[in-house]
DOLO-856561 format. One record per atom (N, C-alpha, C): residue number from 1; residue in three letters; atom name; x, y, z. Coordinates in steps of 0.02 Angstrom, whole numbers. Example, Ala and Ser with C-alpha at 12.3 -4.5 7.8 and 13.67 -1.06 7.14 Angstrom:
2
REC  nr rest atom     c1     c2     c3
REC   1  ALA    N    660   -284    390
REC   1  ALA   CA    615   -225    390
REC   1  ALA    C    660   -165    390
REC   2  SER    N    642   -112    354
REC   2  SER   CA    684    -53    357
REC   2  SER    C    645      2    394
# end
This chain:
79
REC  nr rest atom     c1     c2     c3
REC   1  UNK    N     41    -59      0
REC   1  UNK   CA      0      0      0
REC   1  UNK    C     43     63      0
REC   2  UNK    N     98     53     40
REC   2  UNK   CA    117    130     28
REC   2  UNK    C    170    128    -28
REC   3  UNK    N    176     92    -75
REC   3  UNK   CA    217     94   -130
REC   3  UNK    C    181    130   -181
REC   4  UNK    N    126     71   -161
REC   4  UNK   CA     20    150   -221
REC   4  UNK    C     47    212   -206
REC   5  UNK    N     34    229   -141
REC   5  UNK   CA     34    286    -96
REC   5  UNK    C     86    337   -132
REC   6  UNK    N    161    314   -133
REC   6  UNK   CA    215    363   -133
REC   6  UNK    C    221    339   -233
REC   7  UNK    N    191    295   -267
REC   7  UNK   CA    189    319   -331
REC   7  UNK    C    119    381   -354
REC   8  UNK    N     80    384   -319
REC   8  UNK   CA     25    428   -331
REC   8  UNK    C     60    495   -293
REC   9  UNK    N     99    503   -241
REC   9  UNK   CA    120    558   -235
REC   9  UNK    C    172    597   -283
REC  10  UNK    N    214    528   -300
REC  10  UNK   CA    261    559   -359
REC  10  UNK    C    217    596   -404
REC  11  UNK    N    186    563   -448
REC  11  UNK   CA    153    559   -511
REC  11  UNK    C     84    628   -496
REC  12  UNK    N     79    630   -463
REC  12  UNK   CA     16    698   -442
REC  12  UNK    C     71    759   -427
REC  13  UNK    N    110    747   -393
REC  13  UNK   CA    148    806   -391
REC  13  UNK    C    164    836   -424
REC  14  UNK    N    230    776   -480
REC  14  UNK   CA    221    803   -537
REC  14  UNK    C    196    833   -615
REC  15  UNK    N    138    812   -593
REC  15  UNK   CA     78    831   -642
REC  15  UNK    C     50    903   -613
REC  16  UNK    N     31    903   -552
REC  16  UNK   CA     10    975   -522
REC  16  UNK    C     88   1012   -548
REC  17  UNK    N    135   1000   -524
REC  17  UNK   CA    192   1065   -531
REC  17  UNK    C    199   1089   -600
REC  18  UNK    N    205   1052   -636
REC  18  UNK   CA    194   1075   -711
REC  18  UNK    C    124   1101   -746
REC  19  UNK    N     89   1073   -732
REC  19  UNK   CA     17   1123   -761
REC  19  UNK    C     -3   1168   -711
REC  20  UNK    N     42   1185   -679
REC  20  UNK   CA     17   1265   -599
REC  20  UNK    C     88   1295   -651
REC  21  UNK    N    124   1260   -663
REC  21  UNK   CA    164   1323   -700
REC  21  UNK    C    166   1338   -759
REC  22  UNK    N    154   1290   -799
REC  22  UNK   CA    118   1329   -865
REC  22  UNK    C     57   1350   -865
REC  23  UNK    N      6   1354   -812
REC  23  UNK   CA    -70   1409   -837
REC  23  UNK    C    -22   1468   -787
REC  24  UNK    N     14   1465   -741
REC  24  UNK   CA      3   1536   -718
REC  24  UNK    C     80   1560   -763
REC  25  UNK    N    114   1548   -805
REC  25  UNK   CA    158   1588   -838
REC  25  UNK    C    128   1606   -900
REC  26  UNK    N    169   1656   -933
REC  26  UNK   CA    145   1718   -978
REC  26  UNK    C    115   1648  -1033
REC  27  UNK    N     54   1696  -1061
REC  27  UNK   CA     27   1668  -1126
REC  27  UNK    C     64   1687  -1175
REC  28  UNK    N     44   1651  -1251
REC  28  UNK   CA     74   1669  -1313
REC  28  UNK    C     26   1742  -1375
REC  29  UNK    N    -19   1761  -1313
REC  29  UNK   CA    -59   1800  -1356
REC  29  UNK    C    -57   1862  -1330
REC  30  UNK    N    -58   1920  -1380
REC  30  UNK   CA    -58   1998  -1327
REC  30  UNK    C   -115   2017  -1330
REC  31  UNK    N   -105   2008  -1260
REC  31  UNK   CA   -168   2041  -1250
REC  31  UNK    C   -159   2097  -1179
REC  32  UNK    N   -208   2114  -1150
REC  32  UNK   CA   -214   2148  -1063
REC  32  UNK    C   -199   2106  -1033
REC  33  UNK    N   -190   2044  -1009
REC  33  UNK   CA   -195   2002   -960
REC  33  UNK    C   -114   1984   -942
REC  34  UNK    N   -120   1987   -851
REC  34  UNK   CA    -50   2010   -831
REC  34  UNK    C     -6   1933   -850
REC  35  UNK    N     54   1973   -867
REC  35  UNK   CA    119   1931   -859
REC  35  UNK    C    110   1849   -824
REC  36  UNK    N     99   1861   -780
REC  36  UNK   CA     93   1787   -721
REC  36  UNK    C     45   1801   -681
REC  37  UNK    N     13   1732   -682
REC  37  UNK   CA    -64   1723   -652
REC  37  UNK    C    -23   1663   -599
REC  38  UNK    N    -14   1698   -531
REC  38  UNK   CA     12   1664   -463
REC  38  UNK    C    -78   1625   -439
REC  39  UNK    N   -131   1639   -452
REC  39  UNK   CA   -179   1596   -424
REC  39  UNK    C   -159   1539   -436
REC  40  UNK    N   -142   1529   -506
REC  40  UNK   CA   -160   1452   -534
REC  40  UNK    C    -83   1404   -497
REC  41  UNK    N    -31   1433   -444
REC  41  UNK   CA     21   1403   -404
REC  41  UNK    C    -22   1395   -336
REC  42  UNK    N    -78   1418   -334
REC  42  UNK   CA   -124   1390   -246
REC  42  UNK    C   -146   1326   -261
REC  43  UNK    N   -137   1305   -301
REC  43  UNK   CA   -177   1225   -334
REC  43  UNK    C    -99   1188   -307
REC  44  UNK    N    -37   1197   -330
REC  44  UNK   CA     19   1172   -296
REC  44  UNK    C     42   1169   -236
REC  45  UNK    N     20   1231   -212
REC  45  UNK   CA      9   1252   -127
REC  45  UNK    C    -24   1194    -78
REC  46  UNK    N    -81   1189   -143
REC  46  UNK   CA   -157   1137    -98
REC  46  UNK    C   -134   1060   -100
REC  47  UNK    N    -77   1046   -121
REC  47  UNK   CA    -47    990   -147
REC  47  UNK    C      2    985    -89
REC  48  UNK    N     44   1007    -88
REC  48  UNK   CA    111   1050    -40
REC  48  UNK    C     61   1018     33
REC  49  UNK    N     19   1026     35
REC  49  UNK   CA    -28   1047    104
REC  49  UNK    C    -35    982    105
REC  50  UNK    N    -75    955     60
REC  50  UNK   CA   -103    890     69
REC  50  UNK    C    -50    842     76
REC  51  UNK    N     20    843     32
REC  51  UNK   CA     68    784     39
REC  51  UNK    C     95    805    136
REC  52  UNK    N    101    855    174
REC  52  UNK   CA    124    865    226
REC  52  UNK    C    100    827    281
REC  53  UNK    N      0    821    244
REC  53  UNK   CA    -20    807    292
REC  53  UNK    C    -39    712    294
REC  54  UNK    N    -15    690    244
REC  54  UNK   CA    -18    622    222
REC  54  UNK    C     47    593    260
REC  55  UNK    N     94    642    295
REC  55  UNK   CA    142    621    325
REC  55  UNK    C    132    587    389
REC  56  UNK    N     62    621    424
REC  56  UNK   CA     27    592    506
REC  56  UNK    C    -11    539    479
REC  57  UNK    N    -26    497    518
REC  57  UNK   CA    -50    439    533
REC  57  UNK    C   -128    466    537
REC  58  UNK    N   -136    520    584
REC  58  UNK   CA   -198    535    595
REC  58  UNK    C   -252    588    516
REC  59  UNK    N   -213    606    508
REC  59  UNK   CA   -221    654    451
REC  59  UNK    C   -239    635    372
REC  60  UNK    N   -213    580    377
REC  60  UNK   CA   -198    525    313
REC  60  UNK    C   -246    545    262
REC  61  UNK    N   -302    549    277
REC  61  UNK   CA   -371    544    244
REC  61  UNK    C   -374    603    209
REC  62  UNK    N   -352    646    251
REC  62  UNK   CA   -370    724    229
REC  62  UNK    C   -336    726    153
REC  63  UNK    N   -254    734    197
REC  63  UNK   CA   -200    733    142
REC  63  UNK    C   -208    705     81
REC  64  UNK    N   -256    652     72
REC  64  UNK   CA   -261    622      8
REC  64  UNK    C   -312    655    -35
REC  65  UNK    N   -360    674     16
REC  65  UNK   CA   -414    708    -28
REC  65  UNK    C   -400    773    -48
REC  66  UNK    N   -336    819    -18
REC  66  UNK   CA   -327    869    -52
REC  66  UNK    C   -269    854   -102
REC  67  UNK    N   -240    807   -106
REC  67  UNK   CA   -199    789   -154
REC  67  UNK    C   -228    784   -234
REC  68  UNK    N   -293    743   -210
REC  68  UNK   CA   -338    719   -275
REC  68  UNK    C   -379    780   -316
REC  69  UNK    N   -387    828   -260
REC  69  UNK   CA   -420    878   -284
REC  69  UNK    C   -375    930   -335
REC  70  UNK    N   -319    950   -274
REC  70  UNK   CA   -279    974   -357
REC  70  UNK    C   -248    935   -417
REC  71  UNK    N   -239    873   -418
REC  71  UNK   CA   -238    850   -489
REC  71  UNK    C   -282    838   -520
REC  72  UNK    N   -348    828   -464
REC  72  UNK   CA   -406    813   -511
REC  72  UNK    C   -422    853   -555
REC  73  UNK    N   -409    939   -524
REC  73  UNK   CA   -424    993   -571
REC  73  UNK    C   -389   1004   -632
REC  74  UNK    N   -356    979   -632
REC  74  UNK   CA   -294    975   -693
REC  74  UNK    C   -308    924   -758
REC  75  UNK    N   -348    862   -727
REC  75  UNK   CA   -385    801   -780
REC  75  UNK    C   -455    836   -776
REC  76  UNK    N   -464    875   -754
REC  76  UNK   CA   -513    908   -777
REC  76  UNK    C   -526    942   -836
REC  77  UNK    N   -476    990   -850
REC  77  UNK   CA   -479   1028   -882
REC  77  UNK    C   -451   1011   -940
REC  78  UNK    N   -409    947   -935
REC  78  UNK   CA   -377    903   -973
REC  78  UNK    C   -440    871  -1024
REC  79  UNK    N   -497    846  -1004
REC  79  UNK   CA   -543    819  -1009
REC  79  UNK    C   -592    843  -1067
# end
């Protein structure tokens, strides 16, 4: 189980860190819209949070469900 565990942390992590940094860095179009969009790095944040808290025994549950949530948003939009 925790081999699942620490391949779903790899593999979500690195899926969140790369699509939080390509939506919040500059687009290819000119337009008004600023330089870097830092919202779309709170989705990595919410990840950051969740793997910390997958570290307690007691917490376990949480940590996973905010793990799932920011990659989920990512196969979301993928989708």
């Amino acid at each position: 189980m925790k081999f699942i565990r620490y391949t779903w942390l790899l593999l979500s992590g690195v899926w969140v860190l790369l699509f939080s940094l390509w939506m919040s860095g500059p687009g290819i179009a000119e337009t008004d819209t600023p330089e870097y969009r830092v919202q779309f790095m709170l989705l990595f944040v919410l990840w950051v949070v969740g793997f910390v808290l997958q570290m307690k025994e007691k917490r376990r549950v949480l940590g996973i469900v905010l793990t799932v949530i920011a990659a989920g948003f990512y196969v979301a939009l993928m989708v």
